[in-house]
C-alpha positions in Angstrom: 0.0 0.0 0.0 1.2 3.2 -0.4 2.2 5.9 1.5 0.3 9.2 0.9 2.4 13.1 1.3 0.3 15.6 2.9 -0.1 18.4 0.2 1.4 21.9 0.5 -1.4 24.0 2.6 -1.9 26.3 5.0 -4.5 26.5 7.4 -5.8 29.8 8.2 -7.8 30.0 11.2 -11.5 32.0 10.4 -13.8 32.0 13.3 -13.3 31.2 17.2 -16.3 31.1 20.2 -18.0 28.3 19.2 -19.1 26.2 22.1 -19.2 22.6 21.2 -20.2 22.7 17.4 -20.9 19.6 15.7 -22.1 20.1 11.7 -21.9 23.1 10.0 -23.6 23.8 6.2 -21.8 26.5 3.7 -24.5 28.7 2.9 -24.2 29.8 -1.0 -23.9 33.7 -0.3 -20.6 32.6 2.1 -22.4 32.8 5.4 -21.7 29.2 7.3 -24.7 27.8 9.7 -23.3 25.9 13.0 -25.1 23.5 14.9 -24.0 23.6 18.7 -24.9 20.2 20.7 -25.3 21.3 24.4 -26.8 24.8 23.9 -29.7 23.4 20.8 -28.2 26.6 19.0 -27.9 27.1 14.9 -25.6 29.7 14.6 -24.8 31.8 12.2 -21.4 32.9 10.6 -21.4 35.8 7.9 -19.3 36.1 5.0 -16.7 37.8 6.3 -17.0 35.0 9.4 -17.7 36.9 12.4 -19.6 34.6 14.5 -22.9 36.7 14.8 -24.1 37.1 18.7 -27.5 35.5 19.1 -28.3 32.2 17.8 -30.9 32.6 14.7 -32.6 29.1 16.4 -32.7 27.6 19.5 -34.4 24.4 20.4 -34.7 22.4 24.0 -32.1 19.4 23.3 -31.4 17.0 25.5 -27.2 16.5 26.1 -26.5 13.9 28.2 -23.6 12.4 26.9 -23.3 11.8 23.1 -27.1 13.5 22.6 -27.9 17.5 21.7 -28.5 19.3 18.7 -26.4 17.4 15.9 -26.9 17.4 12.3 -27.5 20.2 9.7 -28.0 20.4 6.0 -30.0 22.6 3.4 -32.4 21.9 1.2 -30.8 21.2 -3.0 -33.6 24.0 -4.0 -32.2 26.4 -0.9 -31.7 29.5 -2.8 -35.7 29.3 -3.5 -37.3 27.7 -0.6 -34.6 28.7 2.1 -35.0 25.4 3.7 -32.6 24.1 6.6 -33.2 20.6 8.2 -31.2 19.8 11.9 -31.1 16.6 13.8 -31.9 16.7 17.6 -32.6 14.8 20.4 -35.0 16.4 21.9 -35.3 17.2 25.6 -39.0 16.0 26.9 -39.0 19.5 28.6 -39.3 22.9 27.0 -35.5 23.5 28.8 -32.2 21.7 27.7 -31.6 19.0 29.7 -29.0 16.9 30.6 -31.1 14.3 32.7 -30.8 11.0 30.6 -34.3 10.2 31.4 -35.6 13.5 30.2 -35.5 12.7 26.3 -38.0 12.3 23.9 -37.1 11.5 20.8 -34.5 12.0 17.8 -36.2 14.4 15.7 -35.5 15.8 12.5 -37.1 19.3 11.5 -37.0 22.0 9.1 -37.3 25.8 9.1 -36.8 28.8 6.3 -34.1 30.7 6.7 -34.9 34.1 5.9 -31.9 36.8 6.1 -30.6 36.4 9.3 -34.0 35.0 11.1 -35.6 31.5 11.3 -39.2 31.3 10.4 -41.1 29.6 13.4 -42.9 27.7 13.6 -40.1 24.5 13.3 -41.4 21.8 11.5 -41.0 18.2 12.7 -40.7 16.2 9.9 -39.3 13.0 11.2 -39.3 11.1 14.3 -37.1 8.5 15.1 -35.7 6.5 18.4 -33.6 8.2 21.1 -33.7 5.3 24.0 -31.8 3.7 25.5 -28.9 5.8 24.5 -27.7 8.2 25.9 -24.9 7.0 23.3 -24.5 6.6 19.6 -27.5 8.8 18.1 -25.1 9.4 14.6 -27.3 11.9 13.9 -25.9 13.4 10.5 -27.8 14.5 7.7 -27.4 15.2 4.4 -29.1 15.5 0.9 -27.7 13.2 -2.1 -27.1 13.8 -5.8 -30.7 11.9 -6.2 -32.2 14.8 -4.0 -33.2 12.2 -1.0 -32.2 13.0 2.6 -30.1 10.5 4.3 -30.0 10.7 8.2 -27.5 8.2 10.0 -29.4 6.9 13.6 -26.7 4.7 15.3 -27.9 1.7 17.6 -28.2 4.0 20.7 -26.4 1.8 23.1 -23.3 1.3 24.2 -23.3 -2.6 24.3 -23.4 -5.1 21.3 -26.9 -6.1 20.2 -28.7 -7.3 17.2 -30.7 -4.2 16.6 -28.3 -2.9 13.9 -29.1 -6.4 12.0 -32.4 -5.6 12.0 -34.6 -4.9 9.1 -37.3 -3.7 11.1 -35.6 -1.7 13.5 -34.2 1.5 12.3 -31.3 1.7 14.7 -27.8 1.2 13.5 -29.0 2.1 10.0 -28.2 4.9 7.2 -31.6 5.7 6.7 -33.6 7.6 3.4 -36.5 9.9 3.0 -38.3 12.8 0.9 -37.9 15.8 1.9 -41.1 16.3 3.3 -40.2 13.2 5.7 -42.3 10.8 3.5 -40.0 7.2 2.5 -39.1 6.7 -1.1 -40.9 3.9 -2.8 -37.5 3.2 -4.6 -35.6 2.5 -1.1 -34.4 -1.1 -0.9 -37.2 -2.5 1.0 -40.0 -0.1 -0.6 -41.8 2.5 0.7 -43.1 1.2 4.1 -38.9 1.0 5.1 -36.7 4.1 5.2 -33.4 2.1 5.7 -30.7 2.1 3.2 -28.0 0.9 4.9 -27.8 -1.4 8.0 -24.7 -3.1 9.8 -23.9 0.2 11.7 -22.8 1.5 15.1 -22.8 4.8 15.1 -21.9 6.9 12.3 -20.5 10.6 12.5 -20.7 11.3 9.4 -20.9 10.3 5.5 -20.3 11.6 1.8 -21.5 10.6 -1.9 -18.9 8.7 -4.0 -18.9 10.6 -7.4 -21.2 9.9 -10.0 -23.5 7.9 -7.9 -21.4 5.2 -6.8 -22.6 4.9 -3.2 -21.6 6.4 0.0 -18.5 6.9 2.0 -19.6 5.9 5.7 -17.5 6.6 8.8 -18.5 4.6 11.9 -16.8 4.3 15.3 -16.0 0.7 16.4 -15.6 -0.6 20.6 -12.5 0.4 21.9 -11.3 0.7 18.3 -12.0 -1.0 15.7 -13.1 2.0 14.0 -14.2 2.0 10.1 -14.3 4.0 6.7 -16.9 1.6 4.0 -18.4 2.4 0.8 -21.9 1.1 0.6 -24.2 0.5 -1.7 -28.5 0.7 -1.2 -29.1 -2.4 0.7 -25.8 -3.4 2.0 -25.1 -4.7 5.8 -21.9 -3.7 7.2 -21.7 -5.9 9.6 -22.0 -4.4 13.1 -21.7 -6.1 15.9 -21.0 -9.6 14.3 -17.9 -8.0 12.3 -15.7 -5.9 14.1 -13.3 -4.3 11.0 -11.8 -6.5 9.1 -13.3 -10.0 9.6 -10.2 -11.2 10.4 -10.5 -13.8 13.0 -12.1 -17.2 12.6 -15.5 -16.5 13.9 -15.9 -12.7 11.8 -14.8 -14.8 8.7 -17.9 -17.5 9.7 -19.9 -14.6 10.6 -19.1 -13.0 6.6 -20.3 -15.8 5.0 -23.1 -16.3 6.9 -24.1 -12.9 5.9 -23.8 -13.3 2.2 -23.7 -10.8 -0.4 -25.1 -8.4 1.4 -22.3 -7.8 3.4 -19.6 -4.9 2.4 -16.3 -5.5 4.3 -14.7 -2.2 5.0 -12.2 -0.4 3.3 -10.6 0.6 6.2 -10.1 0.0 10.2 -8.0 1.2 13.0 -7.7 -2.0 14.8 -6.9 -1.5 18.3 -6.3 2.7 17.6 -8.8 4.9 19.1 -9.2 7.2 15.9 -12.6 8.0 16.6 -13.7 8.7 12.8 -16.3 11.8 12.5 -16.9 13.6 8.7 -15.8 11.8 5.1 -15.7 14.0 1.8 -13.8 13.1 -1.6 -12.0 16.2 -3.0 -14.0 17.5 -5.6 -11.1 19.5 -7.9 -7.5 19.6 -8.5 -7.2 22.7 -6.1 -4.6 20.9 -3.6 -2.8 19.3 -6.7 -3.7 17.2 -9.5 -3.2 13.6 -8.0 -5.7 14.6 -4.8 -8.3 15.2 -7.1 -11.3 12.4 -6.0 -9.2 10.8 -2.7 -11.1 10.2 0.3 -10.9 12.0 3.1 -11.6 11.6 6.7 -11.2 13.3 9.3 -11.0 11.9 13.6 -11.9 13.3 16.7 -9.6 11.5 18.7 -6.2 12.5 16.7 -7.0 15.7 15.4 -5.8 14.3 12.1 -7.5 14.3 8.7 -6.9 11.3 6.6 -6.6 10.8 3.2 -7.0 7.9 0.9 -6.4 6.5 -2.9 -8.6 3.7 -4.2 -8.4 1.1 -6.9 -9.2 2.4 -9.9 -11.5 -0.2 -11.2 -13.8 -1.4 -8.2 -12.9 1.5 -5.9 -13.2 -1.0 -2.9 -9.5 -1.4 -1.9 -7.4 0.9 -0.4 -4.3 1.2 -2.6 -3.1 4.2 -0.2 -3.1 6.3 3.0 -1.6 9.4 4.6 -2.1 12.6 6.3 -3.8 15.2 4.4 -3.7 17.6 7.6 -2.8 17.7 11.4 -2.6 19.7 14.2 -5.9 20.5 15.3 -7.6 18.7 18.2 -11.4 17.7 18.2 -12.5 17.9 14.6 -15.8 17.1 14.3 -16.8 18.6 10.0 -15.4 19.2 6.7 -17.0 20.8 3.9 -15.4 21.7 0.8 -17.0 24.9 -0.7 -18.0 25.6 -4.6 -14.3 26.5 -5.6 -13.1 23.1 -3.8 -11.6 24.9 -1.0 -11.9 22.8 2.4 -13.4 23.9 5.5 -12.4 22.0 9.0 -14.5 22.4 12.5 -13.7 21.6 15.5 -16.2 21.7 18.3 -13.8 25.7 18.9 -13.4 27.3 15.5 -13.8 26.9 11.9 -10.6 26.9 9.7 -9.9 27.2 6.0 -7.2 24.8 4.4 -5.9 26.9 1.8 -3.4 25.4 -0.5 0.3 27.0 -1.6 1.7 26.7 -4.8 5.4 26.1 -5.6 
């Protein structure tokens, strides 16, 4: 396999204050909306990225432990509609709790942006499972090329079960709806079932392979074991009967009793405690023409952004693997914005990774 160079870059640092973000959407005028997990707020960062003082949203979360306000995305026809979606567990209160009994349920809602306001009422488009947790919600969201939004809702426990196996059960899943909430009739299992993927245990994040060939799924592992897959609509991978790489005598038993539906992954950290949050695949030649379409991903645990080469013919090996970036601690987003310039969030500040030439 072969060993990646970090490209030439520099990382200038854009906007500080932020308290805990998680996701964050680049608006198409250059403003950047933030979702903040313990404090329910969406916050807003202008063009010129001064963090603006009041939140334009606040909702009552609940954030014990892994829970809060987490994903965000905007609708494909923002420009028009003004649409933004967030993912929240929400508190069973009208206050932000952090009693792990005072939760109601994982909800995903919608509201207009309009200037610098949100239209209220919030609208609840999507309710989904919250308990036992307090752990592994996933939690992100995001709209596909096919103009579907995909949610990940991770198994919501900290100890191995068979929910994520399950067909009917909707945690441990990458899961796919409208946009107005309702399910696809084209999903894998029709139109009463939004899962699309399945095998999970809690996924921080995800990103479209180009030209519709699947999806680029992080998910964190026990005590490592952590995993970058591609998957495909349909496809198990694995969780908890695979841990990684099914490289023991019992994951190998467990693969082939799982049949084709199983996707092994394309990547683990064994043992490491890596602690995998956003995937993207560089869109441009910006950083150089050979990091045009690598993978990458970046960890909570290291502070380190990842970045991989596939096989050119299958794209489901791993052919190599290096640092695109280091240094910053707690990085929980990346977005790459219309120019193919990449934006990095910690749960602090929000960075810019510009690249130097020569």
């Amino acid at each position: 396999m072969a060993s990646l160079a970090p490209p030439p870059v520099h990382l200038t640092p854009l906007t500080e204050g932020l308290a805990f973000a998680v996701k964050m959407v680049l608006l198409p005028d250059g403003r950047v909306l933030i979702s903040e997990k313990n404090t329910g707020h969406v916050r807003l960062i202008d063009a010129a990225f001064h963090l603006q003082p009041q939140p334009i949203l606040d909702v009552a979360v609940n954030q014990a432990s892994e829970r809060g306000l987490l994903g965000i995305a905007i609708h494909p026809d923002f420009t028009r509609n003004g649409y933004v979606y967030i993912a929240y567990v929400a508190s069973s209160s009208t206050q932000d709790s952090d009693d792990p009994d005072a939760v109601s349920d994982l909800r995903v809602a919608r509201f207009r942006l309009i200037g610098t306001q949100a239209e209220n009422p919030l609208q609840t488009l999507i309710t989904l499972p919250a308990r036992p947790g307090p752990y592994h919600n996933g939690g992100c969201i995001l709209f596909g090329p096919d103009g579907k939004l995909y949610i990940s809702l991770g198994e919501l426990n900290r100890h191995a079960n068979l929910n994520s196996q399950l067909r009917w059960n909707l945690r441990g899943k990458i899961l796919r709806y409208n946009d107005d909430g309702s399910i696809p009739p084209d999903n894998p299992w029709g139109a009463t079932n939004p899962i699309y993927v399945y095998g999970l245990r809690n996924s921080f994040g995800f990103a479209f392979a180009p030209q519709g060939n699947g999806l680029f799924v992080s998910d964190n592992g026990p005590n490592g074991h952590d995993e970058l897959s591609r998957a495909f609509p349909g496809d198990n991978l694995g969780w908890p009967l695979i841990w990684g790489i099914s490289d023991t005598w019992h994951e190998r038993l467990a693969a082939w009793f799982l049949g084709k539906r199983y996707r092994p992954p394309l990547w683990e950290s064994f043992d490491d405690h890596a602690v995998p949050t956003a995937v993207q695949v560089i869109p441009t030649d910006l950083y150089g023409a050979a990091m045009h379409g690598r993978v990458l991903m970046s960890t909570f645990g290291h502070g380190r952004i990842f970045q991989f080469t596939l096989d050119e013919t299958r794209h489901s090996l791993v052919t190599g693997i290096g640092t695109f970036l280091e240094g910053l601690s707690n990085i929980v987003d990346l977005q790459f914005d219309a120019d193919g310039r990449l934006y990095v969030l910690t749960i602090n500040a929000l960075y810019r990774v510009d690249p130097v030439s020569g």
